[in-house]
C-alpha positions as CSV (number, residue, x, y, z in Angstrom):
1,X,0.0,0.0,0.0
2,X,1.2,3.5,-0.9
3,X,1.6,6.0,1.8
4,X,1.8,8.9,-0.3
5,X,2.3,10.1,-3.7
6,X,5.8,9.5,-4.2
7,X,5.5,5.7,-3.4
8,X,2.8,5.8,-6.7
9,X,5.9,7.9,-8.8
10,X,8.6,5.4,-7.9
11,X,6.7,2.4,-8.7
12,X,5.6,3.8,-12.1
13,X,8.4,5.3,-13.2
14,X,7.1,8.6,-13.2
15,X,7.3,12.2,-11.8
16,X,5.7,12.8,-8.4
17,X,4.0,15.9,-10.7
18,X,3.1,13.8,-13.5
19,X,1.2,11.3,-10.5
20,X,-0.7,14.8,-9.0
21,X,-1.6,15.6,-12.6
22,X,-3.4,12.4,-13.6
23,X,-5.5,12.5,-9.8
24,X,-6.6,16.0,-10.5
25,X,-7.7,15.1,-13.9
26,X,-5.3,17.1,-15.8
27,X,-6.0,16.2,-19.9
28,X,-2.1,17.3,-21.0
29,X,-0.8,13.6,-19.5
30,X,-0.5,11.2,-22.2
31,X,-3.4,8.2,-22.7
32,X,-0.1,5.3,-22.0
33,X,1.3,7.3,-19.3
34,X,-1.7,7.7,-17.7
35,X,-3.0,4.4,-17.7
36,X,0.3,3.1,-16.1
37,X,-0.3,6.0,-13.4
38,X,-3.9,4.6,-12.5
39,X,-3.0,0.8,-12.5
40,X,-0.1,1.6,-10.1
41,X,-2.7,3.7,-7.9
42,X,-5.0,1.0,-8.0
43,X,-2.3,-2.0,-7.3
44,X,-1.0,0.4,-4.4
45,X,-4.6,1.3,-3.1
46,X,-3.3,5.1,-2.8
47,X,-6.6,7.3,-2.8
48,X,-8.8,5.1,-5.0
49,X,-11.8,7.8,-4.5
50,X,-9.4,10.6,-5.6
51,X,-8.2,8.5,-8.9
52,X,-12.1,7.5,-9.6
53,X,-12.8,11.0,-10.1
54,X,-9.3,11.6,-12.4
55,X,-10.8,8.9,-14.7
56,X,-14.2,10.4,-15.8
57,X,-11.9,13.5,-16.5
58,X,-14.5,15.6,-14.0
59,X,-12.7,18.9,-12.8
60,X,-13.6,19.8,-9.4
61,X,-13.6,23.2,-9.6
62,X,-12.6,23.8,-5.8
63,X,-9.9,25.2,-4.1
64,X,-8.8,24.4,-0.4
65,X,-7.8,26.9,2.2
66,X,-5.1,25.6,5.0
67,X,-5.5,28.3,7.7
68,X,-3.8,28.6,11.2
69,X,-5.4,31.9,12.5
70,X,-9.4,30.8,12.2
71,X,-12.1,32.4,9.3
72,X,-12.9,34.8,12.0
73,X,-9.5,36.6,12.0
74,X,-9.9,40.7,11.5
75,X,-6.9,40.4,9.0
76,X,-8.3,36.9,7.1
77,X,-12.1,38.6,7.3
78,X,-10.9,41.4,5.0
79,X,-8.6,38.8,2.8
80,X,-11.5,36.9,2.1
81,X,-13.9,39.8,0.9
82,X,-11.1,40.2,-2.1
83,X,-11.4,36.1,-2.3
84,X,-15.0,36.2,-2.7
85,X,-15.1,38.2,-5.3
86,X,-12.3,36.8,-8.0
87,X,-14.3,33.6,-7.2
88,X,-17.5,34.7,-8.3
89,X,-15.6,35.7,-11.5
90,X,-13.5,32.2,-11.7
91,X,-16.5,29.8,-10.9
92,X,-14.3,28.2,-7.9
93,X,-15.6,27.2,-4.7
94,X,-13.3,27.7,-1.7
95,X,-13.5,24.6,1.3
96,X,-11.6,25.0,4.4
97,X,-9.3,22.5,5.0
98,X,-8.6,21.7,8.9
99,X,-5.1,20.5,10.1
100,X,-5.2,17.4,11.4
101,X,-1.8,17.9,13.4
102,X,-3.2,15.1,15.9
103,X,-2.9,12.4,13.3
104,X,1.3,11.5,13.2
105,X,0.2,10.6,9.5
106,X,-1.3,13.3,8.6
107,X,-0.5,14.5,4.7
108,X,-1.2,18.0,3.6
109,X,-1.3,16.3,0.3
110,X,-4.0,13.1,1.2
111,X,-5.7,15.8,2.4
112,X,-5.8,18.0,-0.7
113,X,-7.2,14.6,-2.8
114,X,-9.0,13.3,-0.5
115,X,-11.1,17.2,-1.7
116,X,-10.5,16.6,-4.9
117,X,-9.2,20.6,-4.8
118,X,-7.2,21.8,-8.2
119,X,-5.8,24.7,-5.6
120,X,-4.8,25.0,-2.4
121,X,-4.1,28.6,-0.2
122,X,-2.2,28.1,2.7
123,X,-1.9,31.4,5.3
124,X,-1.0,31.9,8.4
125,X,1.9,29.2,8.8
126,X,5.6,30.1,9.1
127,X,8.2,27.8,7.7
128,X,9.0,26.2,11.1
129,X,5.6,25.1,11.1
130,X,5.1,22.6,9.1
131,X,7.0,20.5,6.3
132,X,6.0,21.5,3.1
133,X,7.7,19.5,1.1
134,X,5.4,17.0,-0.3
135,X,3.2,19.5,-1.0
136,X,5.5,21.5,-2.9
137,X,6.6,18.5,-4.9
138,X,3.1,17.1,-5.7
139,X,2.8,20.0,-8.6
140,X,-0.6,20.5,-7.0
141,X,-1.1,24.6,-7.8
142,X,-0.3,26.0,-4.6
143,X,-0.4,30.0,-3.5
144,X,1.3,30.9,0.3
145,X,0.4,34.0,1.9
146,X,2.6,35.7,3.4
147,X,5.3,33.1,3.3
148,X,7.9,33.3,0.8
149,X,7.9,30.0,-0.5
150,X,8.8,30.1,-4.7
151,X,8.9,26.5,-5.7
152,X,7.7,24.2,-8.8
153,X,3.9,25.3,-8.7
154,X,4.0,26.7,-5.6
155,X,4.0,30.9,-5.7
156,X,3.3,33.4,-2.6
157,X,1.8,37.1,-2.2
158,X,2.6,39.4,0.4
159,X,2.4,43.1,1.1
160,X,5.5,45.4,1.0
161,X,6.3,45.1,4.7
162,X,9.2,46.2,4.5
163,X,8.8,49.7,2.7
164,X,5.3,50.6,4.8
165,X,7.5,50.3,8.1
166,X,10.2,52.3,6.5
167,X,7.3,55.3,5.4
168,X,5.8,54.6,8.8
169,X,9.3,55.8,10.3
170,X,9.6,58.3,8.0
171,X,6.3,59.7,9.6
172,X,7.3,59.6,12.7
173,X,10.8,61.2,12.9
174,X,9.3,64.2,10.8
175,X,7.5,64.6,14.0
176,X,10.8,64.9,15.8
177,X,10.8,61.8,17.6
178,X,14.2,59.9,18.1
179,X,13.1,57.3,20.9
180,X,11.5,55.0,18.5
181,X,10.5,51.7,19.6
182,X,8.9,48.8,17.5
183,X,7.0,45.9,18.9
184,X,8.0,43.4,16.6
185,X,6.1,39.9,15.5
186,X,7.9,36.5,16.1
187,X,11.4,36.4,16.0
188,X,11.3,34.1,13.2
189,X,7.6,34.8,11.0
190,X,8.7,36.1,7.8
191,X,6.9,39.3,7.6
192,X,8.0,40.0,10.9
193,X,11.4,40.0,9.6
194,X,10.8,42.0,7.3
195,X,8.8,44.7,9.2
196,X,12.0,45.0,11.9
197,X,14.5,45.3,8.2
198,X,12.2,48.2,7.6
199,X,12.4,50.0,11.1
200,X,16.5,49.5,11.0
201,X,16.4,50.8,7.4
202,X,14.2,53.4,8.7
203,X,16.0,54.3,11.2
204,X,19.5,54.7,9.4
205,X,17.9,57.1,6.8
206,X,17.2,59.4,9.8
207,X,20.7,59.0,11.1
208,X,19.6,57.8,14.0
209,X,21.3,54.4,15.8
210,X,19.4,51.1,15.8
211,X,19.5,49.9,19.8
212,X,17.9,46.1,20.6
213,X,16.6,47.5,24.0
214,X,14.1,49.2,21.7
215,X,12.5,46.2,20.1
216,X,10.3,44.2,22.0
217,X,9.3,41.1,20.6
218,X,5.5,39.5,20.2
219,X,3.0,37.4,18.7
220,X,1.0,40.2,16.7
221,X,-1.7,39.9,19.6
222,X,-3.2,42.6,22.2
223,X,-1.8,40.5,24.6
224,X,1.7,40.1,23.6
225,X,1.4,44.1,22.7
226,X,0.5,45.1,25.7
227,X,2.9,42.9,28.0
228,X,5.7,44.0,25.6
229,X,4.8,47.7,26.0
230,X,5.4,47.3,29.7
231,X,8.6,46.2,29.2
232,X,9.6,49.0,26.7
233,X,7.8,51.2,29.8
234,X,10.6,50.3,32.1
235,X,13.4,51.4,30.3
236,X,15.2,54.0,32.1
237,X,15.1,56.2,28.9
238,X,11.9,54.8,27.6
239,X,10.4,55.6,23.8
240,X,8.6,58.4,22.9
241,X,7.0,56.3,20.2
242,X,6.2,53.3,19.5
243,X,6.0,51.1,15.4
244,X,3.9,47.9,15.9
245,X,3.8,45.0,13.6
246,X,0.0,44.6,13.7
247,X,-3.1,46.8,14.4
248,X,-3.8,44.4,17.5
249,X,-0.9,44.4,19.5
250,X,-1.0,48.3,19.1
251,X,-4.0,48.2,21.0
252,X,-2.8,46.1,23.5
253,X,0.3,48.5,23.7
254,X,-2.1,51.8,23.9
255,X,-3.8,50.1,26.7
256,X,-0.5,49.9,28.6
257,X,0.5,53.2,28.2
258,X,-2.8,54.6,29.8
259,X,-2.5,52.2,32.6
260,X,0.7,53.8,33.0
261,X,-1.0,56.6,33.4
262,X,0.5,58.0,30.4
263,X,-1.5,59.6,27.1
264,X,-1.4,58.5,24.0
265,X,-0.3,60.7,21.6
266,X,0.7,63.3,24.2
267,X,3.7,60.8,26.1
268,X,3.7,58.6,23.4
269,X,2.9,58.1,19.7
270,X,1.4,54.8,18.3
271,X,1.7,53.1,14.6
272,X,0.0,50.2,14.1
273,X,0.1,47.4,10.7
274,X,-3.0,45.6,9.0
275,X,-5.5,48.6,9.2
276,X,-8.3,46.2,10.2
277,X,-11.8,47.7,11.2
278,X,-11.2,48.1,14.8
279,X,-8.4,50.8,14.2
280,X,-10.4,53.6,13.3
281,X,-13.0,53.2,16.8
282,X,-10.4,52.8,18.6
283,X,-9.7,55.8,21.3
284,X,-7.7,57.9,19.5
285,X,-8.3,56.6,15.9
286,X,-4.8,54.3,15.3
287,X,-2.4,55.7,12.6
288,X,-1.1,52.4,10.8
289,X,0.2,50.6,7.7
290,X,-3.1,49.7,5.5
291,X,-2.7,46.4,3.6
292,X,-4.6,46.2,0.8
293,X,-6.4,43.5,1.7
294,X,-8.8,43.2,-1.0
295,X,-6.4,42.8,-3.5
296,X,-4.6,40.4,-1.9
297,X,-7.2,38.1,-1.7
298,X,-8.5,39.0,-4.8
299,X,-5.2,38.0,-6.3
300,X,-4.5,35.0,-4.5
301,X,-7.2,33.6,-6.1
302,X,-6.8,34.7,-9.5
303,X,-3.3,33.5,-9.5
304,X,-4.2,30.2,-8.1
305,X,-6.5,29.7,-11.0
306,X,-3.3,30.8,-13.4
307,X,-1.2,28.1,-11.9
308,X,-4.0,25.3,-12.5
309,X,-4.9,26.2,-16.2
310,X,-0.8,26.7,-17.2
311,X,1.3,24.1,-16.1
312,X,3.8,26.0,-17.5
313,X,3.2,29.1,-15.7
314,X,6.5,29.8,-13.0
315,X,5.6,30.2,-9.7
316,X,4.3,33.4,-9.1
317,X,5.8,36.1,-6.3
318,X,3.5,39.0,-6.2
319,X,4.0,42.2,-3.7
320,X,1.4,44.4,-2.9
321,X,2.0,48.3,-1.8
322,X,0.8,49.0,1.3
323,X,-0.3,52.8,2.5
324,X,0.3,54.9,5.5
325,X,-3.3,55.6,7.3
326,X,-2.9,58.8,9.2
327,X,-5.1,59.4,12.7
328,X,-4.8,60.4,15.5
329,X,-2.7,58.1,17.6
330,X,0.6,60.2,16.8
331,X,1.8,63.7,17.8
332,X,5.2,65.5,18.2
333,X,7.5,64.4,20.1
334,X,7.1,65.6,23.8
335,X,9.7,68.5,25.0
């Protein structure tokens, strides 16, 4: 019995690509090839409900969603609005597909026949996370958010990180602050990474000298925002603003500084990332980073959709600007 779909490729002779295109009923296989391919899935017993489906040539027309963050996410929510539309436009449906981290055998690739998806979105995982390997090398069209993966058919999409923290410094030292803080993500997420590059490269554009006391480091929650914020707090020379990787851990860092007894922008200025709904109610409305969202999810999908109909097609890297959101969570630096 196969245990996945390289055990079907080795025993036909066969790339594990060529394997993934006859199970998701790809027509560009050849008839002999083919047939070898489904008798070796058949003598193996690997996924005879996916190959069933291959062999009356029926596209699916579905694409799976891995998430780790939950539909309900402020971030997702506005990612999927963007979905929803290029879907309606593509004919797809979208199926959430849930980890099954439990099960030792678990195979993000079973999983994705065992849909009978042409596509597959995977957000909210950092490379530590999980092995992508097998799904990389199944050729099954694959688009990562936020995750710079660029391999066979699998692309990613991400927003400039990097230059809206550089702008969002910009912003801030033009109102004559030089204590600047940033409340980083995860030490190793990948647009974390990239947000701290663009607070140093920030920084050294306005001649001012990088110092690790000032970055605290987080999860992107209010939680971690505000427990972090205590710590830059205690300093003995402590910041007279603060950059934050996300929207919601600038909350929780706003809430620190009042408990403080401190105002915010008056003591201290806050910048948050994401621009999410909650932002502009907040009390003051948060200046932040906008992500555009919309096209990002619109995007994802349409390039998901050029991956399955052009096997040819390189994987696709796609950056989306990002735009500075002023309110009024930032002021001038105090006297």
């Amino acid at each position: 019995m196969a245990t996945n779909i390289r055990d079907v490729a080795k025993a036909a002779g066969v790339s594990v690509a060529t394997v993934s295109k006859v199970l998701n009923g790809y027509t560009t296989v050849n008839a002999k090839t083919r047939e070898r391919v489904l008798e070796f899935v058949k003598e193996l017993q690997f996924q005879p409900n996916s190959a069933a489906r291959s062999l009356v040539g029926r596209r699916s027309m579905t694409i799976g969603i891995f998430l780790t963050t939950g539909l309900a996410h402020p971030f997702f929510a506005q990612i999927l609005t963007g979905m929803e539309q290029a879907l309606k436009a593509t004919g797809y449906d979208l199926i959430y597909l849930a980890q099954l981290s439990w099960n030792k055998d678990y195979s993000f690739v079973r999983h994705c026949q065992s849909r009978n998806v042409e596509g597959v979105v995977v957000f909210g995982f950092q490379h530590e996370d999980m092995d992508f390997e097998e799904l990389i090398e199944s050729g099954i069209p694959t688009l990562f958010i936020d995750l710079d993966v660029k391999e066979g058919r699998a692309g990613y999409i991400s927003s400039d990180n990097q230059e809206g923290i550089k702008r969002a410094v910009a912003y801030i030292v033009g109102l004559n602050h030089r204590r600047i803080a940033f409340l980083s993500g995860t030490k190793n997420s990948y647009v974390g990474g990239l947000r701290l590059e663009g607070y140093r490269e920030g920084l050294k554009l306005a001649d001012i000298p990088y110092s690790e006391s000032y970055v605290a480091y987080g999860d992107f929650t209010k939680e971690a925002g505000y427990e972090r914020m205590k710590e830059l707090l205690a300093l003995p020379e402590r910041p007279t603003a603060v950059i934050c990787c996300s929207d919601m851990s600038a909350v929780g860092a706003m809430d620190a500084i009042r408990h403080a007894g401190l105002s915010v922008p008056g003591d201290i200025s806050v910048i948050g990332f994401d621009d999410i709904e909650l932002a502009s109610h907040v009390n003051p409305p948060l200046t932040t980073v906008r992500q555009d969202t919309f096209t990002i999810g619109k995007r994802t999908i349409e390039l998901v959709d050029e991956l399955i109909n052009d096997e040819g097609l390189p994987p696709p890297e796609a950056i989306v600007p990002t735009e500075l959101v002023i309110r009024g969570s930032c002021g001038p630096a105090p006297e």
